[in-house]
N, CA, C and O of each residue as an XYZ file, in Angstrom:
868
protein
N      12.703      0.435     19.716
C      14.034     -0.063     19.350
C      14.063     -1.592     19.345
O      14.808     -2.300     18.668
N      13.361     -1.882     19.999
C      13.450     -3.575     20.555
C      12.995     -4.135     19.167
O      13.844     -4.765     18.535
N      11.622     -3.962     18.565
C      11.023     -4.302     17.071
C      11.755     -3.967     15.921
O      11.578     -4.596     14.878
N      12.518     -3.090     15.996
C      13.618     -3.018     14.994
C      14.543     -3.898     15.008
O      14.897     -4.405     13.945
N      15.080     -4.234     16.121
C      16.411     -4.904     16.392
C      15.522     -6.148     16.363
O      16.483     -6.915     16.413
N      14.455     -6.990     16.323
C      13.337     -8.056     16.004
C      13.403     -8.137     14.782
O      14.071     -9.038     14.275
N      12.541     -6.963     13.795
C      13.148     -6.946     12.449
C      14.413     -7.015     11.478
O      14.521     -7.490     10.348
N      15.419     -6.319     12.388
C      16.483     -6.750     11.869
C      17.203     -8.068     11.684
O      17.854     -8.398     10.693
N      17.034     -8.632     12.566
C      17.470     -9.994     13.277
C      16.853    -11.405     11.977
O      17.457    -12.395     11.566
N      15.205    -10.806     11.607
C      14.642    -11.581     10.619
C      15.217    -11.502      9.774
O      15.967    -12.450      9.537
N      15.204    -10.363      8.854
C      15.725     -9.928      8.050
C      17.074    -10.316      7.648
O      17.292    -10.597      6.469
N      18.031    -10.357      8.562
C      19.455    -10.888      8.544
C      19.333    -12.074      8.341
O      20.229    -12.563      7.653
N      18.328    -12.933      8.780
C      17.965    -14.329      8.539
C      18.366    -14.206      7.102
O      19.436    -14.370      6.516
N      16.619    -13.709      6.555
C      16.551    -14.110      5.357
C      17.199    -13.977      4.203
O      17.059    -14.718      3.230
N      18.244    -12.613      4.317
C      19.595    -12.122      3.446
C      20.211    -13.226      2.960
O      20.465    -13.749      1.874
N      20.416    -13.467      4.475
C      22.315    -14.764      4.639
C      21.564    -15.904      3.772
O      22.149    -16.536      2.893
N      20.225    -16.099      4.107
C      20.012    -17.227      3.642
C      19.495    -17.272      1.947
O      19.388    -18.293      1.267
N      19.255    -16.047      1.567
C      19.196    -16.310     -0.093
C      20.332    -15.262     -0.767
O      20.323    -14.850     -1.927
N      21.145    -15.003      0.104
C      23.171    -14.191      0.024
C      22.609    -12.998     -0.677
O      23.032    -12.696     -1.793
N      21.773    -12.377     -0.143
C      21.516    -11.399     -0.605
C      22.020     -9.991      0.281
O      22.324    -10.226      1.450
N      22.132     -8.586     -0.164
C      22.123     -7.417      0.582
C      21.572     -6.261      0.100
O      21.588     -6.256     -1.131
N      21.015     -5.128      0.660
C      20.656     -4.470      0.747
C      21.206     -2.900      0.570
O      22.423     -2.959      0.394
N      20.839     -1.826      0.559
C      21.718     -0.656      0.641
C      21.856     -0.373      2.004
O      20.831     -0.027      2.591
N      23.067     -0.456      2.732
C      23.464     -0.363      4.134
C      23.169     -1.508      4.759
O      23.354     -1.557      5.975
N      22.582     -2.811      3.963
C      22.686     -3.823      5.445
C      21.324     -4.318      5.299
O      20.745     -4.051      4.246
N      20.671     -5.058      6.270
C      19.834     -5.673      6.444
C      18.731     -4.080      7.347
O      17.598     -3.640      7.150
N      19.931     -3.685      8.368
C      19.262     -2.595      9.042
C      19.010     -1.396      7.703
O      17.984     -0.717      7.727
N      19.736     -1.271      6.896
C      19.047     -0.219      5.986
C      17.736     -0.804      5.218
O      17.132      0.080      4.611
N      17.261     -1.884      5.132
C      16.153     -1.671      4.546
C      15.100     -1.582      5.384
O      14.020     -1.187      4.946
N      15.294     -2.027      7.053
C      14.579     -1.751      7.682
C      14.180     -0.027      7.831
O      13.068      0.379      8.169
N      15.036      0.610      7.586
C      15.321      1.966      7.760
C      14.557      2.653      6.789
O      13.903      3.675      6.996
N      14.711      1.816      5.319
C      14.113      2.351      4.311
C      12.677      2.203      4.452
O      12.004      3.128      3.997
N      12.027      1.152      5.033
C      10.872      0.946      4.722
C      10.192      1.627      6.116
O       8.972      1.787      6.130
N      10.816      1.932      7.015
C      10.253      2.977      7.811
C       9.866      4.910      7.633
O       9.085      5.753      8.075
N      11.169      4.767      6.562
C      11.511      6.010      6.074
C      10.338      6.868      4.709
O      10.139      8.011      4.297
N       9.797      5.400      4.417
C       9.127      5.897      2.712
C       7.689      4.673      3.072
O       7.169      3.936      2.234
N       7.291      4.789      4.664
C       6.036      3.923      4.685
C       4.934      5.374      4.612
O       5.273      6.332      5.307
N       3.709      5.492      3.814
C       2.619      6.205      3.714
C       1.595      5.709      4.485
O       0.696      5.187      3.825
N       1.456      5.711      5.636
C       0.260      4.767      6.618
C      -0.839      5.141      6.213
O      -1.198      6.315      6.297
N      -1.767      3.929      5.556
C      -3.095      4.453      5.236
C      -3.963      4.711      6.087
O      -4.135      4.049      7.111
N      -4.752      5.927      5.680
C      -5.180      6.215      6.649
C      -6.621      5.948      7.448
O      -6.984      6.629      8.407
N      -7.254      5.018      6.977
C      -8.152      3.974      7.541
C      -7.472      3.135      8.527
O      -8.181      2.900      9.505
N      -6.223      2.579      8.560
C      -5.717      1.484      9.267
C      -5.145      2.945     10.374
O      -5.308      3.026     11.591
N      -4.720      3.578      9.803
C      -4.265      4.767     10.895
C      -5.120      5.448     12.069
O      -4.737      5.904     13.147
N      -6.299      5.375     11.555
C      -7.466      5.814     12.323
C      -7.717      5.162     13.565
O      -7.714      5.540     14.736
N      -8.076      3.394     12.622
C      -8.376      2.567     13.376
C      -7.257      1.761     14.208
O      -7.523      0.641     14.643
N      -5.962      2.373     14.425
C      -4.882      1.362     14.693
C      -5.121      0.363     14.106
O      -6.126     -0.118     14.630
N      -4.728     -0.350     13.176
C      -5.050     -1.445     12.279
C      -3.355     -1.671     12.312
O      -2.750     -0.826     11.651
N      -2.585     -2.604     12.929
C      -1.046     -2.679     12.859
C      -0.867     -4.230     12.636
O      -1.783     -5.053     12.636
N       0.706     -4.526     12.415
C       1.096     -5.854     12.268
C       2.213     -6.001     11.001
O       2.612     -5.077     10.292
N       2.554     -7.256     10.931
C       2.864     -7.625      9.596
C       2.587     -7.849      8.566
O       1.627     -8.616      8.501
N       3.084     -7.454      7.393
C       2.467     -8.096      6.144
C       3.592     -8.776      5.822
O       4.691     -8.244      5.985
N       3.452    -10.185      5.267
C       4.639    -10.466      4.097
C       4.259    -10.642      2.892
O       3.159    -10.966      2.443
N       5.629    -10.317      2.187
C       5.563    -10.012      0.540
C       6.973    -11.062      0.447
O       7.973    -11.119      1.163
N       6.595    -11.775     -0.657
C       7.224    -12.294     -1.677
C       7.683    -11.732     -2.939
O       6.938    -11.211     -3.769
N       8.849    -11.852     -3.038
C       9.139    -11.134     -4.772
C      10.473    -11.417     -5.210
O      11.199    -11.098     -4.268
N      11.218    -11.884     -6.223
C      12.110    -12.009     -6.932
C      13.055    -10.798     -7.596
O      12.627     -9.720     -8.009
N      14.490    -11.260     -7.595
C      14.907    -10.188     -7.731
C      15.885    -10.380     -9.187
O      16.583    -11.393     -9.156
N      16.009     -9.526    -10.448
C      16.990     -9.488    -11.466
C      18.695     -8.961    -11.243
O      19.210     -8.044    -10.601
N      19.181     -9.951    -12.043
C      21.011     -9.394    -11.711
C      21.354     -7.867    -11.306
O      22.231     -7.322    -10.637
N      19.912     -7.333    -12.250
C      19.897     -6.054    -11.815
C      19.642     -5.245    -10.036
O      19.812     -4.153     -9.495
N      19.360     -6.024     -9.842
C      18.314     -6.020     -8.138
C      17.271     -5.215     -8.565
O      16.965     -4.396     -7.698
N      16.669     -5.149     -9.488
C      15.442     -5.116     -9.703
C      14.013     -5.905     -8.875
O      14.492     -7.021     -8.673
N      13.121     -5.936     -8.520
C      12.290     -6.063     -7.982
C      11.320     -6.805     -9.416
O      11.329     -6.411    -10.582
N      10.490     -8.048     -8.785
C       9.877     -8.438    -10.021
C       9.100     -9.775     -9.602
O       9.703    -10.500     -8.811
N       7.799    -10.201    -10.051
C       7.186    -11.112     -9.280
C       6.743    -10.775     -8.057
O       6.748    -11.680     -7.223
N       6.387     -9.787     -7.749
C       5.972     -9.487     -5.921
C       4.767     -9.882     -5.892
O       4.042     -9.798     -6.883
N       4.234    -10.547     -4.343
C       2.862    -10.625     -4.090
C       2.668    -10.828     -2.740
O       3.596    -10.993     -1.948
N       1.291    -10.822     -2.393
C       1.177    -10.705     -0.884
C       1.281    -12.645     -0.220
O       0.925    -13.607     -0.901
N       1.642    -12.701      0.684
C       1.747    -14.002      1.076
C       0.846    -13.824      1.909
O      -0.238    -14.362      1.683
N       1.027    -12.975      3.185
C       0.553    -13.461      4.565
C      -0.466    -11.689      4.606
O       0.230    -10.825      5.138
N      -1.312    -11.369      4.328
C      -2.106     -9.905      4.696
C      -2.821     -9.443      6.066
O      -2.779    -10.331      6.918
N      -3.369     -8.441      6.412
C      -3.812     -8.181      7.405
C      -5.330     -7.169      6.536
O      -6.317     -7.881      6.347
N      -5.433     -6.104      6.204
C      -6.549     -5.714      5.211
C      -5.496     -4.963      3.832
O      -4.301     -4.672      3.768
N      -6.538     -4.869      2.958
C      -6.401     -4.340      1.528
C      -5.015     -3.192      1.310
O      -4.112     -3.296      0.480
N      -5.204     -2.132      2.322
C      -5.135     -0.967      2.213
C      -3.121     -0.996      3.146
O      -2.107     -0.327      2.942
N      -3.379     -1.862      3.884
C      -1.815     -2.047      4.414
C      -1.049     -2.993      3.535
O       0.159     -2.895      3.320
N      -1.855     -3.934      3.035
C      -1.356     -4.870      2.061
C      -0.946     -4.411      0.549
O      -0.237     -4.921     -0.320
N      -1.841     -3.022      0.649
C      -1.420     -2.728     -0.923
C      -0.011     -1.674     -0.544
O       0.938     -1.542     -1.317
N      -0.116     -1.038      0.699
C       1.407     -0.613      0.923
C       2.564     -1.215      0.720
O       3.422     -1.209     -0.162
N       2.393     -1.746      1.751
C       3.969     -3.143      1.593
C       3.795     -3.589      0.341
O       4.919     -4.048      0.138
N       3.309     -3.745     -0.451
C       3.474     -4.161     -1.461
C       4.072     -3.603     -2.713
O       4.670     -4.056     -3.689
N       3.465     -1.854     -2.075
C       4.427     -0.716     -2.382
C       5.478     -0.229     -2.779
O       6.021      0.114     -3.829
N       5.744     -0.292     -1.180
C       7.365     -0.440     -0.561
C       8.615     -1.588     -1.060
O       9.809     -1.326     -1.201
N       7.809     -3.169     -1.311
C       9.113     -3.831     -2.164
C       8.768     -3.202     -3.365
O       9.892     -2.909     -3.774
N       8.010     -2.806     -4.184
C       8.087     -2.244     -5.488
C       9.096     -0.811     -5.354
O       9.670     -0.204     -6.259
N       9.084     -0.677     -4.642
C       9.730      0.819     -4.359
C      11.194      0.521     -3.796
O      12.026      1.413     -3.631
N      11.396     -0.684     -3.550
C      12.841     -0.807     -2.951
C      13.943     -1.540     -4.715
O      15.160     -1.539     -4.905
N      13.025     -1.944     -5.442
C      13.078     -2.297     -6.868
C      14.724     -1.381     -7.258
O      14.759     -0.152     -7.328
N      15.639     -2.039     -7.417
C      17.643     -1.359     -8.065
C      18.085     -0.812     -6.642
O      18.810      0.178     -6.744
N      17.856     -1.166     -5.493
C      18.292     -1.125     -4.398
C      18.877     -2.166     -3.521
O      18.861     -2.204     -2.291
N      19.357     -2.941     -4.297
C      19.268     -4.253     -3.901
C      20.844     -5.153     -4.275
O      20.953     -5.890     -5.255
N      21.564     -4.988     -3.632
C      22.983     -5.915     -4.386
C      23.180     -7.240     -4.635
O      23.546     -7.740     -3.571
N      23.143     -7.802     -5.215
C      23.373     -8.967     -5.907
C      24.692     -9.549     -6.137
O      25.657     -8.993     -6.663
N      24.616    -10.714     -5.686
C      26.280    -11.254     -5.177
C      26.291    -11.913     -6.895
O      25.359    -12.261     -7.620
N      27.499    -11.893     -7.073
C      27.782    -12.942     -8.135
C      27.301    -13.998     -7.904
O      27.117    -14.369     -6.745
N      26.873    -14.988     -9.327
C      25.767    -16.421     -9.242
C      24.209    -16.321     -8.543
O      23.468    -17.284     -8.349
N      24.000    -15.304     -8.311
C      22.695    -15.272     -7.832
C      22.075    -15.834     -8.719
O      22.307    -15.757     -9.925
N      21.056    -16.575     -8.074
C      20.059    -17.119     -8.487
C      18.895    -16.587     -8.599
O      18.170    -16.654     -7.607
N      18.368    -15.892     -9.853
C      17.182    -14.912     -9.543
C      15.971    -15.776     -9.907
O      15.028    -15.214    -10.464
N      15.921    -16.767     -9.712
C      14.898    -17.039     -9.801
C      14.105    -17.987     -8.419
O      13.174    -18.791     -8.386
N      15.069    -17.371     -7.327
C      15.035    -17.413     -6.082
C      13.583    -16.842     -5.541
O      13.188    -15.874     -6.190
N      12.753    -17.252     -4.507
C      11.915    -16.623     -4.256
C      12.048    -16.058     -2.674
O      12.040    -16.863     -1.742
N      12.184    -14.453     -2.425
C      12.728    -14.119     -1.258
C      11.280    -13.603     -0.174
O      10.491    -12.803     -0.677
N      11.089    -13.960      0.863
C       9.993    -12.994      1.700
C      10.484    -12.535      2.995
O      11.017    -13.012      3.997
N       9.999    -11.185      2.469
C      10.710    -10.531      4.040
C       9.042     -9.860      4.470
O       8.207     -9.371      3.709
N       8.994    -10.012      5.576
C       8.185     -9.132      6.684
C       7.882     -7.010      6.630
O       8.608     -6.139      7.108
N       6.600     -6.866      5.882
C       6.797     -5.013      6.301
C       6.202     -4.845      7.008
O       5.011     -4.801      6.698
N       6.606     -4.612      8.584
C       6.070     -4.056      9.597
C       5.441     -2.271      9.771
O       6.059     -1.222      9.590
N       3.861     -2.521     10.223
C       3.123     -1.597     10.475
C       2.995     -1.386     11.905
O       2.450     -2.293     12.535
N       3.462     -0.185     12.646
C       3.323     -0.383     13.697
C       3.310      1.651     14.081
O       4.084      2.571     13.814
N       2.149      1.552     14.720
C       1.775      3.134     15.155
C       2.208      3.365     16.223
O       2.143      2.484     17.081
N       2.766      4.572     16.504
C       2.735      5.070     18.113
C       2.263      6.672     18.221
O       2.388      7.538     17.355
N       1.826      6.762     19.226
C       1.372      8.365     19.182
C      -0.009      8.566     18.943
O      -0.377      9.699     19.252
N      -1.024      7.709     18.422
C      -2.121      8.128     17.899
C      -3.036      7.593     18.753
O      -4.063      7.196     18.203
N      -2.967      7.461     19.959
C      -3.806      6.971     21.444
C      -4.504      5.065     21.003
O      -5.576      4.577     21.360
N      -3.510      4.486     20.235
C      -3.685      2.886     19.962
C      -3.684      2.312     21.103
O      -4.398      1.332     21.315
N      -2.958      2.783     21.931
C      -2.197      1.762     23.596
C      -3.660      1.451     24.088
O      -3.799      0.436     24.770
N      -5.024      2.405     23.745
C      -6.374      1.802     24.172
C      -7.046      1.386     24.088
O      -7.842      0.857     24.865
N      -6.913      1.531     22.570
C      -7.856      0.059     21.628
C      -8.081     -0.956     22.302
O      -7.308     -1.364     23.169
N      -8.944     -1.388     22.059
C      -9.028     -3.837     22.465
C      -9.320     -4.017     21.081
O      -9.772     -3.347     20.152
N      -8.912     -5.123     21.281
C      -8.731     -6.450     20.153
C      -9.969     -6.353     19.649
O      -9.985     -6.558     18.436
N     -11.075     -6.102     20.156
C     -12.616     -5.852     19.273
C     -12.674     -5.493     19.037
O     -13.165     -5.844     17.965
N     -12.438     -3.669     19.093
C     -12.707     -2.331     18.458
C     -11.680     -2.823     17.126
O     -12.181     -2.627     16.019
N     -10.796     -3.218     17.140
C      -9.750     -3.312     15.940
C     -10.650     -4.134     14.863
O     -11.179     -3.739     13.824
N     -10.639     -5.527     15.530
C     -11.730     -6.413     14.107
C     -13.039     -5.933     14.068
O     -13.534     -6.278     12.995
N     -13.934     -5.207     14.841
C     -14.871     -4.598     14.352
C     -14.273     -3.210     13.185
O     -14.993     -2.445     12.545
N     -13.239     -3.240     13.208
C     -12.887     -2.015     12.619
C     -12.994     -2.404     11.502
O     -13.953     -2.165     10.768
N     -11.471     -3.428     11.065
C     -11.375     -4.381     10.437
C     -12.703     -4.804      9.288
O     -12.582     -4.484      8.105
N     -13.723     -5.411      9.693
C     -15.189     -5.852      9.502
C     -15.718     -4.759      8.616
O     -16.040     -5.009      7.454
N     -15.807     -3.684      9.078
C     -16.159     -2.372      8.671
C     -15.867     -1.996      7.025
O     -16.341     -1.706      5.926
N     -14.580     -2.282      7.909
C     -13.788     -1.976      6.380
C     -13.675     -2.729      5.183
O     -13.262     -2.262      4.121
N     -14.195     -4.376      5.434
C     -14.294     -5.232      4.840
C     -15.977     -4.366      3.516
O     -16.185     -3.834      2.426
N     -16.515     -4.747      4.531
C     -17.910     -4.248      3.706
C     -18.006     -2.636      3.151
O     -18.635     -2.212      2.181
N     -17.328     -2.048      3.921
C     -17.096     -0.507      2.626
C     -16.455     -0.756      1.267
O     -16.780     -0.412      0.131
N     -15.215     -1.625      1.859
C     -14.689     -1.970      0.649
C     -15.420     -2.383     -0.955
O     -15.045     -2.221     -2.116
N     -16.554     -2.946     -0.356
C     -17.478     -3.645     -1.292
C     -17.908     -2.715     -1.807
O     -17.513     -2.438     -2.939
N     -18.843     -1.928     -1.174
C     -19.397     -1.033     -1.706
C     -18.791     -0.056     -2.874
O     -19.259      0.230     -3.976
N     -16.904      0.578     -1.869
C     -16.335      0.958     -3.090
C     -15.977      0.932     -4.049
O     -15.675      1.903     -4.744
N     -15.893     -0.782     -4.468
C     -15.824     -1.160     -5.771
C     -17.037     -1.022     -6.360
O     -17.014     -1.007     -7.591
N     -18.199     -0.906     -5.774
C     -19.386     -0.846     -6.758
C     -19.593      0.099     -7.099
O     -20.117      0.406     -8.170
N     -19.165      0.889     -6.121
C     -19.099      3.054     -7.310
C     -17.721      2.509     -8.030
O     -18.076      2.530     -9.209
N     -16.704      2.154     -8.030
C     -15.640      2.494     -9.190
C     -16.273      1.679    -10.109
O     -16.383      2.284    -11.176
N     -16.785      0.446    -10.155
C     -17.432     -0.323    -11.329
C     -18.447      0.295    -11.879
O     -18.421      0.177    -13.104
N     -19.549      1.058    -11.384
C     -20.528      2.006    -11.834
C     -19.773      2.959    -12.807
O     -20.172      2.994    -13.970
N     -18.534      3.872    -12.371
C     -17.911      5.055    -12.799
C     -17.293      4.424    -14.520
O     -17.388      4.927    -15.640
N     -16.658      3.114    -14.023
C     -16.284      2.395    -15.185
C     -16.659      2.142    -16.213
O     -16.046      2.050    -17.276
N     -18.197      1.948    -15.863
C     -18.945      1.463    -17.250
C     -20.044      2.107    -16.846
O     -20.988      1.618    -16.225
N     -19.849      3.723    -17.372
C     -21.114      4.399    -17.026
C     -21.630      4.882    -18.066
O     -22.666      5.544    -17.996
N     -21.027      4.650    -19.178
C     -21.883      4.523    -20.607
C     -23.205      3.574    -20.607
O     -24.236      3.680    -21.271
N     -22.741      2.410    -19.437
C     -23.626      1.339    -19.991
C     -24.599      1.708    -18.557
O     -25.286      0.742    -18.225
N     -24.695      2.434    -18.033
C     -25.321      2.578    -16.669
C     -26.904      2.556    -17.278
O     -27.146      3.023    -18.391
N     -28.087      1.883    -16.307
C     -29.251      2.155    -16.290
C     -29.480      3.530    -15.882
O     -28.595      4.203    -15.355
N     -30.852      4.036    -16.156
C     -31.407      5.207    -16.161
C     -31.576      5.364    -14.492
O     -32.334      4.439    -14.199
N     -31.241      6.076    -13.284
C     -31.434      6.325    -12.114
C     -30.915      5.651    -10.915
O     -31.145      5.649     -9.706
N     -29.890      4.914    -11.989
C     -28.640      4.083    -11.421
C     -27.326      5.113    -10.703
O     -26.480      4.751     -9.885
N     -27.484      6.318    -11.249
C     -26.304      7.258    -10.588
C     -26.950      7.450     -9.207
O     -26.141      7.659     -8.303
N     -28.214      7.421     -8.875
C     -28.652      8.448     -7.762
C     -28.267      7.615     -6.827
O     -27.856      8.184     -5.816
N     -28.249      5.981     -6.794
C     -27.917      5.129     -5.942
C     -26.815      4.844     -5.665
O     -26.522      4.065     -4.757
N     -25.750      5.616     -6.639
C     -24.434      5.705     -6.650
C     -24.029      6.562     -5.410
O     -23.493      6.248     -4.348
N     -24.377      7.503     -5.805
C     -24.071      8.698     -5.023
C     -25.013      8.736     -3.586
O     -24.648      9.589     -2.777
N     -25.963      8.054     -3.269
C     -25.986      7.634     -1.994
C     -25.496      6.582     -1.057
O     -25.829      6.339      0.103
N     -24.384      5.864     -2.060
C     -23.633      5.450     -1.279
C     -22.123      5.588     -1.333
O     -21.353      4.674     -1.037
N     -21.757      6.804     -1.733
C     -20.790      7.716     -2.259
C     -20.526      8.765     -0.566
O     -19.569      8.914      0.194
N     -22.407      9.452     -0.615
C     -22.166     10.115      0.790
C     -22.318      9.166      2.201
O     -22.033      9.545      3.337
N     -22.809      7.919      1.840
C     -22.795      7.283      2.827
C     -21.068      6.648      3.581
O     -20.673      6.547      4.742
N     -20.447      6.349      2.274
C     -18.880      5.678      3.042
C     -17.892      7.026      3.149
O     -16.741      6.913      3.571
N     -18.635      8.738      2.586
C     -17.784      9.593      3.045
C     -16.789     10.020      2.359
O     -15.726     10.509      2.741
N     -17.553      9.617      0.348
C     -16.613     10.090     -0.276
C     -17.068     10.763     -0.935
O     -17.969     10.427     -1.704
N     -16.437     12.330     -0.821
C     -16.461     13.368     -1.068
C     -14.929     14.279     -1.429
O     -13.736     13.988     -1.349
N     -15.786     15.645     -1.904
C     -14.132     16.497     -2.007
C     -12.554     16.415     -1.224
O     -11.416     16.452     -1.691
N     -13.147     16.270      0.368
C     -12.247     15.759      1.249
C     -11.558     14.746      1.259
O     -10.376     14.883      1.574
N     -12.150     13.191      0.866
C     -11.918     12.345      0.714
C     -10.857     12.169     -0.745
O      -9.949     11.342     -0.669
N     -11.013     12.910     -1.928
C     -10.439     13.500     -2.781
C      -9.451     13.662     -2.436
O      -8.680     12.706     -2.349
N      -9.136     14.696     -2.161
C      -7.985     15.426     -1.728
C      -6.985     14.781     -1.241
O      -5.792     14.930     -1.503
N      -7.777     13.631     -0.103
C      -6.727     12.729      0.934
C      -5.923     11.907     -0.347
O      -4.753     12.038     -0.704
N      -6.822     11.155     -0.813
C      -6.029     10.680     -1.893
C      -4.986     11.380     -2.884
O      -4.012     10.667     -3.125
N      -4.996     13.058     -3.718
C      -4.141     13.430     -4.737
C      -3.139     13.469     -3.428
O      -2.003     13.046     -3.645
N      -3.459     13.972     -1.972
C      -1.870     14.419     -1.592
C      -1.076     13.270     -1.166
O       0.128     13.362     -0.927
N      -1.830     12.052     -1.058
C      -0.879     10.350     -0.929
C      -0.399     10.165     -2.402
O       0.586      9.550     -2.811
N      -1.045     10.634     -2.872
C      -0.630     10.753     -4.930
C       0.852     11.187     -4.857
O       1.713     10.318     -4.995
N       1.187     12.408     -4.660
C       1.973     13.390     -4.443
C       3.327     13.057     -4.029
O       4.382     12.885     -4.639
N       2.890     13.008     -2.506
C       3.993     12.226     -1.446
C       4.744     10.453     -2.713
O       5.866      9.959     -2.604
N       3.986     10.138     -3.388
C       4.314      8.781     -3.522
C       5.369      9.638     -5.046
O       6.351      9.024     -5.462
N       5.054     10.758     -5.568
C       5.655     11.292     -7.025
C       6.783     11.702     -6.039
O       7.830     11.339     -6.575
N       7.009     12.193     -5.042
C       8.045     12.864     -4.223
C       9.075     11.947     -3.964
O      10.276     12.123     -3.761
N       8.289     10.797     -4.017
C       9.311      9.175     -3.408
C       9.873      8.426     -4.883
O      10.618      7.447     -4.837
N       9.428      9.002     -6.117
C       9.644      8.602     -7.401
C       9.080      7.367     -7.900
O       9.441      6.709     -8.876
N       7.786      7.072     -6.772
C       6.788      6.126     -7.264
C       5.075      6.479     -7.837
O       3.885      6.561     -7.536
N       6.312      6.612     -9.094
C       4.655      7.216    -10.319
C       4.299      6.337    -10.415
O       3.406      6.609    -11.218
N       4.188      5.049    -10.213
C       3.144      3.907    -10.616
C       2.294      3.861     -9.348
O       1.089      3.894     -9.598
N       2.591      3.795     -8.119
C       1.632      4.178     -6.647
C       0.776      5.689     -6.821
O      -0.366      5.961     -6.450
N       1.481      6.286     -7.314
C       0.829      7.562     -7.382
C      -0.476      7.649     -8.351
O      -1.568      8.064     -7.965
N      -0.184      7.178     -9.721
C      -0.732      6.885    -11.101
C      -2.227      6.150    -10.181
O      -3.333      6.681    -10.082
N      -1.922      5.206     -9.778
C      -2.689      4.499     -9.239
C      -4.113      5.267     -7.989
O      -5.310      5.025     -7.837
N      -3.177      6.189     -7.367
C      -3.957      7.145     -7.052
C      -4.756      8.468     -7.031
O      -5.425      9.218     -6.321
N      -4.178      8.242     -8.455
C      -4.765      9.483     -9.267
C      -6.207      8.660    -10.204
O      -7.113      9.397    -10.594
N      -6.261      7.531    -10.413
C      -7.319      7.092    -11.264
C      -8.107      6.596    -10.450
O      -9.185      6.354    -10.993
N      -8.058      6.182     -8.808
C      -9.150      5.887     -8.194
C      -9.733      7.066     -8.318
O     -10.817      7.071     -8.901
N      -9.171      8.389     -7.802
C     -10.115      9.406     -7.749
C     -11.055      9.302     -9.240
O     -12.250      9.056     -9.081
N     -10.614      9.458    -10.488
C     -11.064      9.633    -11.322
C     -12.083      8.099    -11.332
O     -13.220      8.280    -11.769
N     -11.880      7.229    -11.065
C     -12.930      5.981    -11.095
C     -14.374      5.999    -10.174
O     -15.425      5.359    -10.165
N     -13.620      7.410     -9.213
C     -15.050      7.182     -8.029
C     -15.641      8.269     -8.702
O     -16.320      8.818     -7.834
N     -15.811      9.099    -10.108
C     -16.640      9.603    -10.062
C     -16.512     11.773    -10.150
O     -17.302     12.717    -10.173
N     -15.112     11.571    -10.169
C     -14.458     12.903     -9.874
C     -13.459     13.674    -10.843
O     -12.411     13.028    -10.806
N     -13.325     14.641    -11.599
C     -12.206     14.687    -12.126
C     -10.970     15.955    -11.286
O     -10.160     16.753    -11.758
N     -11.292     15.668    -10.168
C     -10.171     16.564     -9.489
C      -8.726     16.091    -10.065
O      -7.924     16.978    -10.358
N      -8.378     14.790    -10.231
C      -6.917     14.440    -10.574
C      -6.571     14.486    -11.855
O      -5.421     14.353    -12.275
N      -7.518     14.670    -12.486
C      -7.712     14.981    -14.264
C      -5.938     15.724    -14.865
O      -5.124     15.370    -15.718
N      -6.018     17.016    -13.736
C      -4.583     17.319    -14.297
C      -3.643     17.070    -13.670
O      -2.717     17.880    -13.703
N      -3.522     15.893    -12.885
C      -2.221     14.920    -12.336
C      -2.125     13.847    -13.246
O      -1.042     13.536    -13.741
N      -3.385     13.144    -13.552
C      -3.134     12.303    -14.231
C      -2.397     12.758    -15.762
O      -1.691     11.997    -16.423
N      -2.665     13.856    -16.057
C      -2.445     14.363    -17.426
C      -1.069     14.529    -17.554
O      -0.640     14.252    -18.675
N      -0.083     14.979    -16.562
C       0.770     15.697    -16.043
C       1.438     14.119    -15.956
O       1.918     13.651    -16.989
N       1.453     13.388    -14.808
C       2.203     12.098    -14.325
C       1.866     10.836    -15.527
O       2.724     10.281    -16.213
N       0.787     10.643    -15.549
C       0.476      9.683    -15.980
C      -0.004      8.805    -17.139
O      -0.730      7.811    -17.172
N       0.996      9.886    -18.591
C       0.376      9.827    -19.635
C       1.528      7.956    -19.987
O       1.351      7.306    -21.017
């Protein structure tokens, strides 16, 4: 309760100060973005928590527009919040004379309880962190392989796919992704979803073949 009423408190800052509001308040968007957060589940594993801030501009419409990351913590929480103001996009009231070409940043707090974090240390986290840095790499080099695999050398897949089973992506790994797909079509964010329907298909898979066909023509 205390980090809410922390968040709120910011938040109320930053309203008053670019006369902006929210649906229910400063506390409803805190509400919202607790309500429609998808915790990824690498940072979930590893307790990976904190703030992100996002920057983004808003139309007479309260449309959402211009967003980007200011302040990050890794990829995968950063591409959430980044999400979430895309997802808060005609939720947004707009006082007469607004100035939309205002630039607003509010704080999306990540914060776990329940998943035995209280034991972590600060090392296990940035070794986590670290970890994830260099998988990351790797995973772009199977989606860039998958990408341009017309142009692939001859015995270039086999090295693919040993480091495919090496970071643990497989059917399972699949799956995790169409049902964050899903959850995000449930929240009426087909562009988060879309998005997670073509990694699968980029690493190499056509399990999402008929989501993408379905959502994402």
């Amino acid at each position: 309760m205390k980090k809410l009423i922390t968040l709120c408190f910011i938040l109320c800052t930053i309203f008053a100060q670019a006369q902006l509001q929210f649906k229910n308040g400063p506390s409803g968007f805190a509400t919202f973005i607790k309500n429609n957060t998808i915790y990824p589940q690498f940072s979930k594993q590893n307790c990976i928590q904190g703030s992100v801030n996002i920057s983004f501009k808003l139309n007479k419409s309260g449309k959402v527009y211009s967003s980007k990351i200011t302040k990050g913590i890794i990829s995968d929480l950063d591409n959430e919040a980044l999400r979430l103001i895309r997802l808060s996009s005609g939720k947004w009231q707009i006082p007469a004379g607004y100035d939309t070409t205002v630039t607003v940043v509010v704080p999306v707090n990540f914060k776990l309880s329940g998943y035995g974090c209280e034991g972590k240390s600060s090392n296990e986290i940035k070794s986590a962190i670290n970890a994830f840095l260099a998988e990351e790499g790797l995973t772009n080099a199977v989606i860039n392989f998958y990408k341009n695999i017309d142009t692939a050398k001859p015995g270039q897949e086999g090295q693919i796919l040993a480091i495919k089973t090496q970071l643990g992506i497989d059917d399972e790994y699949f799956d995790s992704l169409i049902n964050m797909g899903l959850k995000k079509i449930k929240q009426g964010d087909k562009q988060g979803a879309c998005e997670d329907f073509t990694t699968v298909k980029n690493l190499g898979s056509d399990k999402a073949d008929n989501y993408l066909s379905k959502h994402c023509k």
